[in-house]
N, C-alpha and C positions, 0 to 999 in steps of 0.2 A: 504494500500500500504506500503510495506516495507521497510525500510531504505536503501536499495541498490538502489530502485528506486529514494525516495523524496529526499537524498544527492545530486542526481545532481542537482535541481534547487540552493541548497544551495554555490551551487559552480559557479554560474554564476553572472554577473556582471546587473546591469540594463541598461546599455548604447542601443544603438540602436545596430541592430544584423544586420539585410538587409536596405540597402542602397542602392536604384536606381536613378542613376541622369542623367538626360534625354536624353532617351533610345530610340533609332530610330530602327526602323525594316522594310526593304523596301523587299517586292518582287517581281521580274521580272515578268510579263506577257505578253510575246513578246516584240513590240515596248512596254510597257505601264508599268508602275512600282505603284505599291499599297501597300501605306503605312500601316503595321499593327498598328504599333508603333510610336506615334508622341512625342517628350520631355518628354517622362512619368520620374515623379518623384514619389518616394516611400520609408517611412525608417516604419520599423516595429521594434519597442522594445523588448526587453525580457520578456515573458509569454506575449506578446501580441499575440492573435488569430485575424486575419482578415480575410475578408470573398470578394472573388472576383466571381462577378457576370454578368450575360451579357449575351444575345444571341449566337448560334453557328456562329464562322467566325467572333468573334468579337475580337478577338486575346487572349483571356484566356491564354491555351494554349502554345502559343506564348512567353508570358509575364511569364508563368510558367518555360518554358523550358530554355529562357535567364538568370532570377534570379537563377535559382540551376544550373547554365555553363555549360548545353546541349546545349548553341547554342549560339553562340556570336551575340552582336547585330550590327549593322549599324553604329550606333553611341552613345555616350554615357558610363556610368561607373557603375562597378556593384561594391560593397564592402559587404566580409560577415565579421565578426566580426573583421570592422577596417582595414580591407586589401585588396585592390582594386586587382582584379580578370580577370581585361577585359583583362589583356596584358600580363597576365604567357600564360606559356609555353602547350600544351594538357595535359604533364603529371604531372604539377603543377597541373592543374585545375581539376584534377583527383584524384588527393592525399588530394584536399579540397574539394571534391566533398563525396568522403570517408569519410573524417575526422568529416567534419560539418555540411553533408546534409543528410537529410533524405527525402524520396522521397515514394508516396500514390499515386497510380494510380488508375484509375476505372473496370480496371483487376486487379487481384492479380499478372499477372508473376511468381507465383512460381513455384521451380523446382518439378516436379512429380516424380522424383525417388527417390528424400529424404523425411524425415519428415515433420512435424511441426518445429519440435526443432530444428531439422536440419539445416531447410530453415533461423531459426533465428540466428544460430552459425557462419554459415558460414560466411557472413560479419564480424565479429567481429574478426574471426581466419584470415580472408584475412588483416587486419586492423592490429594484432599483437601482438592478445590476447591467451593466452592458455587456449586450449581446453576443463578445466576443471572450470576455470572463465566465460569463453563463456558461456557454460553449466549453468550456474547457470544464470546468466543475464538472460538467453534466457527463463528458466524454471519462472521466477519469472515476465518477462514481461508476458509470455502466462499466468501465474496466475492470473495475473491483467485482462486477459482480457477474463479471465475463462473458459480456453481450458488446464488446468493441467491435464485433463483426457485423451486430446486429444494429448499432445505430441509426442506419439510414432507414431501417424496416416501418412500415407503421404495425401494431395489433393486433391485424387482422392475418399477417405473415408471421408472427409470433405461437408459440407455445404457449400453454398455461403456466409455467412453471417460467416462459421467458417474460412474459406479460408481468408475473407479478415482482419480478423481479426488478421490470421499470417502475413499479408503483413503488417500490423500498429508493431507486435513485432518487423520485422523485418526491418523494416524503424525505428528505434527506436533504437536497437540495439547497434548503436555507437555512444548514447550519442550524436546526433547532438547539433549545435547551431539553426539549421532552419529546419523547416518542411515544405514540398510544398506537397500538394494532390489537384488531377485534376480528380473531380467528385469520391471522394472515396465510395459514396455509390450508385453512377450511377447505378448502373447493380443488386443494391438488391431492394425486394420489402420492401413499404415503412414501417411496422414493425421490417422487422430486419434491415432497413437503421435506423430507429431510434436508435434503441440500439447501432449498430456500432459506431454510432455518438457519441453518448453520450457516449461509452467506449474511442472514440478517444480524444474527448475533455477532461475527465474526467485524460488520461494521462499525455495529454500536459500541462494540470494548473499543475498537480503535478511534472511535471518535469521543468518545468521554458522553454520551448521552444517559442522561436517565429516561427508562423506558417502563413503560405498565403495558404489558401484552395478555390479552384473555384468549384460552387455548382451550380446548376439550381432550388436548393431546397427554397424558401424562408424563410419558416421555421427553415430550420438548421441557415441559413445565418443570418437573426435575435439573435440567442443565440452567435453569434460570436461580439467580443469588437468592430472592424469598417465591416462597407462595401462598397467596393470602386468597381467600374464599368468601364470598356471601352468604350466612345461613341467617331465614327469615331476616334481611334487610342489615344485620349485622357484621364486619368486618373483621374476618378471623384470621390470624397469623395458622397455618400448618405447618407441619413436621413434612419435610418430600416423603418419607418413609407412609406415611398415610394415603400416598395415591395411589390411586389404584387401574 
C-alpha cells in the first residue's frame, strides 16, 4: 500500500472517533410504540474495527443509520470526532456526513453510467478536490483493492465481488474519520465474501479508521477487535467465543 494511502492513519489522533450516548429510537405502530433503541451507549477509537451483530428486526440497521446522521434519534447524542451532531442543522449534518463518513452497504449503489474510477472520483470532486488529485486517490484505492485493470469498466462489466469492491474505494475516498457497512458482503457468495472482507479490513488497519460493521457472518465478526449485539433495544458487549 502506498504512501498516499498509509499517510492518512499517520494523520489521525487516537482519541475516541464515534460516541453514542444513550440513544432512544421509538417507533409508532398505531396506538402502540416499539422501542428499537433503549440508552445505547457506544464510543469506538481510532483503527478500532467493531463488529455488530444480531438477528433481522433487531435494530442493526437502525443503530447504523443514527450513528452516520441518516436519521436522528428519539433521544440521546451522537458525537463524531468530538463534535456532537444530534442538533446541526440537515445541511450541517450533510457536510459531516461528506467530510467524515464513509458508508458500505450490502448493494453497491453505484452509478451504471460511469466507471469504476468514476464512481470513486466523484465524491471527492463533490467534497473539493480537483479532478486530477481525485484521479489518482481513486486509481491507487482501486489498486489496493486490485481492480487497476478494471478502472475504465462501468458495473454492469463488473462482478459482484468487483462491484463491491468499488463501493469500499469509494466509501473510502474522502479520507473518513468513520466507516459504517451494513452486511457489506451480504449478497456475495461466501468465497469472494471472504476476500472482500479481508481487502476491507486489510484497508481500514492501514488507514487508521474507526469502523462499526453489522454482519450475520460469525466468522468475519470474530476477526473484528469487539463484538457488541442488540438484545431487546439494548447494547451488549460479547465474548467472540459466544458466536455461533
Amino acid at each position: 500500500m502506498s504512501d498516499l494511502i498509509k499517510t492518512t492513519a499517520k494523520q489521525r489522533s487516537r482519541n475516541v472517533v464515534l460516541r453514542l450516548e444513550k440513544i432512544d429510537r421509538i417507533f409508532n405502530q398505531g396506538p402502540d410504540q416499539l422501542e428499537i433503541l433503549k440508552s445505547v451507549d457506544l464510543e469506538i477509537h481510532q483503527g478500532e474495527i467493531v463488529a455488530l451483530v444480531g438477528p433481522s428486526g433487531a435494530g442493526k440497521s437502525t443503530l447504523l443509520q443514527i450513528a452516520g446522521l441518516l436519521e436522528k434519534p428519539d433521544g440521546g447524542l451522537v458525537s463524531i470526532g468530538g463534535k456532537r451532531s444530534t442538533d446541526l442543522s440537515d445541511l450541517a449534518r450533510t457536510e459531516m456526513r461528506r467530510k467524515h463518513i464513509g458508508f458500505v452497504y450490502q448493494y453497491h449503489h453505484l452509478l451504471p453510467e460511469f466507471s469504476a474510477l468514476e464512481n470513486v472520483v466523484m465524491p471527492q470532486m463533490i467534497n473539493g478536490l480537483k479532478r486530477a488529485e481525485a484521479e489518482e486517490r481513486g486509481l491507487e484505492l482501486l489498486r489496493c483493492l486490485g481492480l487497476e485493470k478494471r478502472a475504465d469498466h462501468r458495473p454492469a462489466r463488473l462482478s459482484g465481488g468487483e462491484q463491491q469492491r468499488v463501493a469500499i474505494a469509494r466509501a473510502l475516498a474522502n479520507v473518513p474519520d468513520v466507516l459504517f457497512a451494513d452486511e457489506p458482503t451480504g449478497n456475495l457468495d461466501p468465497q469472494t465474501a471472504e476476500t472482500v472482507f479481508g481487502m476491507l479490513m486489510t484497508l481500514v488497519r492501514e488507514t487508521g479508521l474507526a469502523s462499526l460493521i453489522a454482519t450475520h457472518n460469525p466468522e468475519l465478526a470474530r476477526q473484528m477487535d469487539r463484538v457488541v449485539t442488540l438484545r431487546d433495544g439494548h447494547l451488549i458487549e460479547l465474548d467472540p467465543a459466544e458466536l455461533s
